[in-house]
C-alpha positions in Angstrom: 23.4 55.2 -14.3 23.3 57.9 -17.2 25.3 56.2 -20.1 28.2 57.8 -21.6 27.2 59.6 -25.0 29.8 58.7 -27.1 27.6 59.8 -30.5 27.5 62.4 -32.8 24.5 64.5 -30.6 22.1 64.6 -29.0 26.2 65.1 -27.0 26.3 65.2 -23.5 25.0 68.5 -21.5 26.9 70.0 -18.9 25.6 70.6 -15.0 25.5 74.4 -15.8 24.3 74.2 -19.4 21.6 71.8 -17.4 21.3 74.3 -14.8 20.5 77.1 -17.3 17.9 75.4 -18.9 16.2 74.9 -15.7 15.9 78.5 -14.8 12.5 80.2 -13.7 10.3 81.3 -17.1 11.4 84.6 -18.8 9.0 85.7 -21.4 9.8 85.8 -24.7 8.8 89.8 -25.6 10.9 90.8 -22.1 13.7 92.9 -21.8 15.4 90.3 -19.7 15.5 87.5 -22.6 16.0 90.1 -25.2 19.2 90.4 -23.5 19.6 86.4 -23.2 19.3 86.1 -26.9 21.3 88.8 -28.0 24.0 87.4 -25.6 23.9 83.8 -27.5 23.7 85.5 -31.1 26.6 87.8 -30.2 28.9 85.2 -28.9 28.4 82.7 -32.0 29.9 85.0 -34.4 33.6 83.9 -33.4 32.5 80.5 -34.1 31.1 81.1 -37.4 34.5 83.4 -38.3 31.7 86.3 -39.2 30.9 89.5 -37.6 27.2 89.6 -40.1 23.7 88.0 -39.7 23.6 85.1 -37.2 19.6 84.2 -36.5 18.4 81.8 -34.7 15.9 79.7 -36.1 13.3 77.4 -34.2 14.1 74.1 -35.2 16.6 71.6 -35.1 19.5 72.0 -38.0 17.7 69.9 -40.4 14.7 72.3 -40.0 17.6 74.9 -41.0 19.0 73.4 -43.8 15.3 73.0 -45.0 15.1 77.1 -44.8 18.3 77.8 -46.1 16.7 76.3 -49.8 13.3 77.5 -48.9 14.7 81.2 -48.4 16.9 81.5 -51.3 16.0 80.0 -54.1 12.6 79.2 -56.5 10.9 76.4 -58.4 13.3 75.4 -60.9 16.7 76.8 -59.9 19.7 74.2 -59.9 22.4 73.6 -57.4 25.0 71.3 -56.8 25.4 68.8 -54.2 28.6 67.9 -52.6 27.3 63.9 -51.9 30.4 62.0 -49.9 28.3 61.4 -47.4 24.3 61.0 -45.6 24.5 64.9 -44.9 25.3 65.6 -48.4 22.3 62.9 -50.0 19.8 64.3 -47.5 20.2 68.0 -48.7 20.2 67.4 -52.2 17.2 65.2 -51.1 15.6 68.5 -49.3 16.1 70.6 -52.2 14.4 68.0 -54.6 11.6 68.1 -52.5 11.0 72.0 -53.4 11.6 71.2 -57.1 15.3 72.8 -57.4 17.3 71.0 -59.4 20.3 69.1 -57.3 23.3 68.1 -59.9 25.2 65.6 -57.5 28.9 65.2 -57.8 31.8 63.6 -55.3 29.2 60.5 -54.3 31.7 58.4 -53.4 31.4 58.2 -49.6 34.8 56.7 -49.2 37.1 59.7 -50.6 37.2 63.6 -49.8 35.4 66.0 -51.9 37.3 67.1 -54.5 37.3 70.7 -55.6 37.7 69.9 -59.3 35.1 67.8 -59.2 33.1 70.4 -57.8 34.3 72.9 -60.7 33.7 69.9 -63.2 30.0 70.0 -62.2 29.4 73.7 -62.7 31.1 73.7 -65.7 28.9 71.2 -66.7 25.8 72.9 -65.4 26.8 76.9 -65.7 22.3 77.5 -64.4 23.5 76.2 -61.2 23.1 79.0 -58.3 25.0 77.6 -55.6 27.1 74.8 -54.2 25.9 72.9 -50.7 28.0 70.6 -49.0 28.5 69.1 -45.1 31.7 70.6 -43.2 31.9 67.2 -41.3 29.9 64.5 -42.3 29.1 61.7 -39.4 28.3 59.2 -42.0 31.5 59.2 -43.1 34.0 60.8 -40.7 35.2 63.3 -43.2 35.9 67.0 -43.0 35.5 68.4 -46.3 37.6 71.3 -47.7 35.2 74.6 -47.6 37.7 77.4 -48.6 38.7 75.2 -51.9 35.4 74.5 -53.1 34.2 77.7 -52.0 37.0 79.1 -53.9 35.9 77.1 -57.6 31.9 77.9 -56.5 33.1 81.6 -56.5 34.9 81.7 -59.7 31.6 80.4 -61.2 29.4 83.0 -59.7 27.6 80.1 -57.7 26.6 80.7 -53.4 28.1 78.5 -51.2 26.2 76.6 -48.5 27.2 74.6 -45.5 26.2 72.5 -43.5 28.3 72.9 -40.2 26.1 70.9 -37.9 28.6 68.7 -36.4 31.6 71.0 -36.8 30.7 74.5 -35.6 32.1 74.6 -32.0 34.7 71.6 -32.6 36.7 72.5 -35.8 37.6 75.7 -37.3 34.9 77.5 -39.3 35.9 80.9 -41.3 32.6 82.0 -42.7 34.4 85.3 -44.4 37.9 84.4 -44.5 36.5 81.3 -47.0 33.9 83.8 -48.5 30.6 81.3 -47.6 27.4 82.8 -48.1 25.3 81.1 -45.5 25.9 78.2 -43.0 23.9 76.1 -40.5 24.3 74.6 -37.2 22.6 73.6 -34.2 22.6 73.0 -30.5 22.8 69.6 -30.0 26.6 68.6 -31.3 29.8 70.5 -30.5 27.2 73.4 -28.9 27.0 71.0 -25.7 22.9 71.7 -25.6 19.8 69.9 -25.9 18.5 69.7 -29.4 15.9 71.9 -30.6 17.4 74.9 -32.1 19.5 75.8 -34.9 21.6 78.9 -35.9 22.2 80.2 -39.5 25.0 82.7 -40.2 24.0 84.3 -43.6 26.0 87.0 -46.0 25.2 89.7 -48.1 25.2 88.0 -51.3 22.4 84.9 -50.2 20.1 88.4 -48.5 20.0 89.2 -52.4 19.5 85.9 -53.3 16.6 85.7 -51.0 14.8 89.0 -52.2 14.1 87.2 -55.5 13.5 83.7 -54.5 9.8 82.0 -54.5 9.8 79.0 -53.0 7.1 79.3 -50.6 8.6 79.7 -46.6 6.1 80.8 -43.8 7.6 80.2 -40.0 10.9 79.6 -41.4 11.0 83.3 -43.4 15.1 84.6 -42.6 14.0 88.3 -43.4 11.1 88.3 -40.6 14.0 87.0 -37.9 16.2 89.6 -39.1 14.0 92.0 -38.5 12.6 90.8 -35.1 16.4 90.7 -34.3 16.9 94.4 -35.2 13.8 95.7 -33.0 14.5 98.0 -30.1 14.1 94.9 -28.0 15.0 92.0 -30.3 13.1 88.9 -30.3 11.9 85.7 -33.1 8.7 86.6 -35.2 7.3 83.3 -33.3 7.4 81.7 -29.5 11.1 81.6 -28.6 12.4 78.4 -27.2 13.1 80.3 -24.0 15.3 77.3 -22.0 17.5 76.4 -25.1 18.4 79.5 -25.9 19.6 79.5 -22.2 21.2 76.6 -22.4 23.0 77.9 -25.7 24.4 80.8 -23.7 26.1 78.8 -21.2 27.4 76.4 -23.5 29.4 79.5 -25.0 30.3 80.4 -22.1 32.1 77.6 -21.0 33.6 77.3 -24.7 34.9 81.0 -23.9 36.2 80.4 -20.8 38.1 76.9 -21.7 39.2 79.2 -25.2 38.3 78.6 -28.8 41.7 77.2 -29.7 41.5 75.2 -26.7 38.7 73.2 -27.5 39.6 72.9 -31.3 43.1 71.2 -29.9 41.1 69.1 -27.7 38.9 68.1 -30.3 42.1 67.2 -32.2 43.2 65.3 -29.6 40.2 62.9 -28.8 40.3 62.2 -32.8 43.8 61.1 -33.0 43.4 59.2 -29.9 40.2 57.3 -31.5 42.2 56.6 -34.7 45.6 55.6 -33.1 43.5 52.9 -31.2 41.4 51.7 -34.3 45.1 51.0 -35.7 46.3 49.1 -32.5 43.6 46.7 -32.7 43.7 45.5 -35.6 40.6 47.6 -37.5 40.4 50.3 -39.8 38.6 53.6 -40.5 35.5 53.1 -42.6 36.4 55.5 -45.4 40.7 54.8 -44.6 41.1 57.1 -48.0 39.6 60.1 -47.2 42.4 62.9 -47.1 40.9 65.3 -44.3 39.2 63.6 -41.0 36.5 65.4 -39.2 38.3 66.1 -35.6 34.3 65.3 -33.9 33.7 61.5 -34.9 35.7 58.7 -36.3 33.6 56.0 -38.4 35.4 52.6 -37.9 34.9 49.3 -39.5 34.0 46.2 -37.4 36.0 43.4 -38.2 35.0 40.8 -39.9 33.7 38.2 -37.5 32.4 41.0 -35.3 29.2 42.7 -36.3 28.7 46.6 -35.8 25.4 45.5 -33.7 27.0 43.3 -31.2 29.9 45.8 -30.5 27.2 48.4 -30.3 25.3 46.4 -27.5 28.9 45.5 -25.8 29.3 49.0 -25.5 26.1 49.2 -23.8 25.8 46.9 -21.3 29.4 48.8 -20.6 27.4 52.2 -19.9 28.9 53.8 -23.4 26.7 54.7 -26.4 28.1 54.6 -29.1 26.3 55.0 -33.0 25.1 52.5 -35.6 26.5 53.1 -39.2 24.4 55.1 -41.7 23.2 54.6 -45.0 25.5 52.0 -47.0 27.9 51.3 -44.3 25.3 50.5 -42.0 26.2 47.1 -42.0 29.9 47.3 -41.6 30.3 50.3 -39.1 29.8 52.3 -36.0 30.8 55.3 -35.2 32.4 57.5 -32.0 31.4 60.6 -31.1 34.1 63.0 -29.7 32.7 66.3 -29.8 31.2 69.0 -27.2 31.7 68.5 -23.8 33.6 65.4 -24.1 36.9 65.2 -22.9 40.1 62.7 -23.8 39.3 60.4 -20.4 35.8 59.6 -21.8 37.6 58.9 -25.2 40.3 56.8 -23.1 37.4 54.7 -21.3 35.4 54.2 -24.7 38.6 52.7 -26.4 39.4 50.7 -23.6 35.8 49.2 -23.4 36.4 48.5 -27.6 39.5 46.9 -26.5 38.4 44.5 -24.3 35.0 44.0 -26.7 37.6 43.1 -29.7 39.7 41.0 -27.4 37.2 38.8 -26.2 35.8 38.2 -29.8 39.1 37.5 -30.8 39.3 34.8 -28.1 36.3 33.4 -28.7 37.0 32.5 -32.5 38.0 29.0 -33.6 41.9 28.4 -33.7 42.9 27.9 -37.5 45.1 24.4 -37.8 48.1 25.3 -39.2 49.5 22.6 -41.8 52.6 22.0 -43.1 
């Protein structure tokens, strides 16, 4: 029996998404998937909250986030990095590896990211070009707040980048409204598709930034798919993943039809059901201080006596998957995944399956003599 995906992507796929990506070849240079891919462009905009430059880009979002600092900046240039979380670390990390610069503030993974920390840093390093941070972070469960930092990044002069990889689709996202200058997702989280592809919606002020940038790009160059996009027949400089960018299609579709506002409330839902149950048995949220919650996964502590790995493997021999904890609260956490195509009945049989894990570890521990 397929297990239930319960984790923050690959999510689960739905029949017609599946169906989609099973459909007989198109070509990439026809007509007929010109068509396809302007459909799936067209109908992310709403999602991003832009009516400018979506592209696709051939790759899965870390791939993206790779191209976002290969396209706009050069060897030297300093940023800062928004670091409450794995998503945070590993961009920084990505931009490091190009030789920019990457001033990290907010790296404590247990509280929100603070906008005047954010400011403090520029202040502190006025070279810095632009601010990158996660919308939701899975590491940590948090939803940090764009339109504040992206309000102290803009009174600094500085572009702000996001990484909306497990939010786009599930939580509101206002590229223009929060004046964001480029942000990534991909296909494989609140997108309901199979992984592979990423998306990156990019503003006027990061094209200029990219004009002068240097850092060497080849496969991954944004003004190549721009153009390819704006050809009589659009199409990708490269081989399009033909059967994804089906599957994407679909996937918007359904979000369409079920309605944006829909889904956001339902993501909404499946969260506060997840954290109303971590309260009624007994555990906690990993980060319990964080002041915004990411409405697509909840990070939860194990309890004491009960390791993450053996509710993990509980879970599984249950036909649920749910994920391991990452980076430094690998060894006191695991994580739920309610995001995409999953609905509050999935959520409902999870928790009940953690119940009866926590009960029976409960039962099995050594009574305590009580003296007096």
């Amino acid at each position: 029996m397929t297990p239930l995906l319960m984790t923050p992507g690959p999510t689960r796929v739905p029949d017609r998404v599946l169906a989609a990506g099973a459909m007989p070849m198109v070509h990439h240079r026809s007509e007929d998937f010109s068509g396809l891919l302007m459909s799936a462009v067209g109908r992310l905009r709403p999602l991003f909250g832009t009516r400018g430059d979506v592209l696709p880009v051939h790759s899965t979002g870390r791939g993206a986030l790779e191209a976002a600092i290969t396209n706009l900046f050069s060897p030297g240039d300093e940023l800062v990095a928004v670091c409450n979380g794995r998503f945070g670390e590993m961009w920084a990390e990505i931009a490091e590896r190009f030789g920019v610069v990457a001033h990290r503030c907010c790296e404590d993974w247990s509280v929100s990211a603070g906008a005047p920390e954010v400011e403090a840093a520029l202040d502190a390093h006025p070279r810095s070009r632009a601010v990158i941070l996660a919308h939701s972070d899975t590491s940590t469960g948090a939803l940090n707040d764009v339109a504040a930092i992206a309000g102290v990044a803009r009174r600094a002069g500085a572009l702000v980048m996001v990484d909306a990889v497990s939010s786009l689709g599930g939580a509101p996202f206002c590229f223009e409204e929060w004046d964001v200058d480029l942000a990534v997702t991909a296909s494989q989280k609140c997108l309901m598709s199979s992984p592979g592809l990423a998306f990156v919606a990019i503003g006027a002020r990061a094209w200029e930034a990219q004009k002068t940038a240097r850092l060497p790009r080849s496969y991954f160059e944004f003004a190549a798919i721009r153009k390819s996009l704006a050809r009589a027949r659009p199409e990708t400089p490269g081989t399009t993943p033909v059967h994804l960018v089906a599957q994407v299609k679909a996937a918007l579709e359904q979000i369409e039809e079920e309605g944006l506002e829909r889904v956001y409330d339902r993501h909404e839902k499946m969260a506060r059901m997840t954290r109303s149950a971590v309260t009624e048995l007994g555990m906690s949220l990993q980060c319990p201080d964080l002041e915004r919650l990411s409405p697509t996964l909840t990070a939860i502590r194990a309890p004491k006596d009960l390791s993450p790995a053996v509710i993990r493997d509980q879970m599984r021999s249950r036909g649920i998957l749910v994920a391991r904890g990452l980076g430094r609260f690998e060894p006191t956490c695991f994580r739920i995944g309610h995001m995409g195509d999953i609905r509050p009945a999935d959520v409902r049989r999870t928790l009940d399956a953690l119940g009866d894990i926590v009960a029976a570890g409960a039962r099995s521990r050594p009574l305590q003599r009580v003296r007096g």
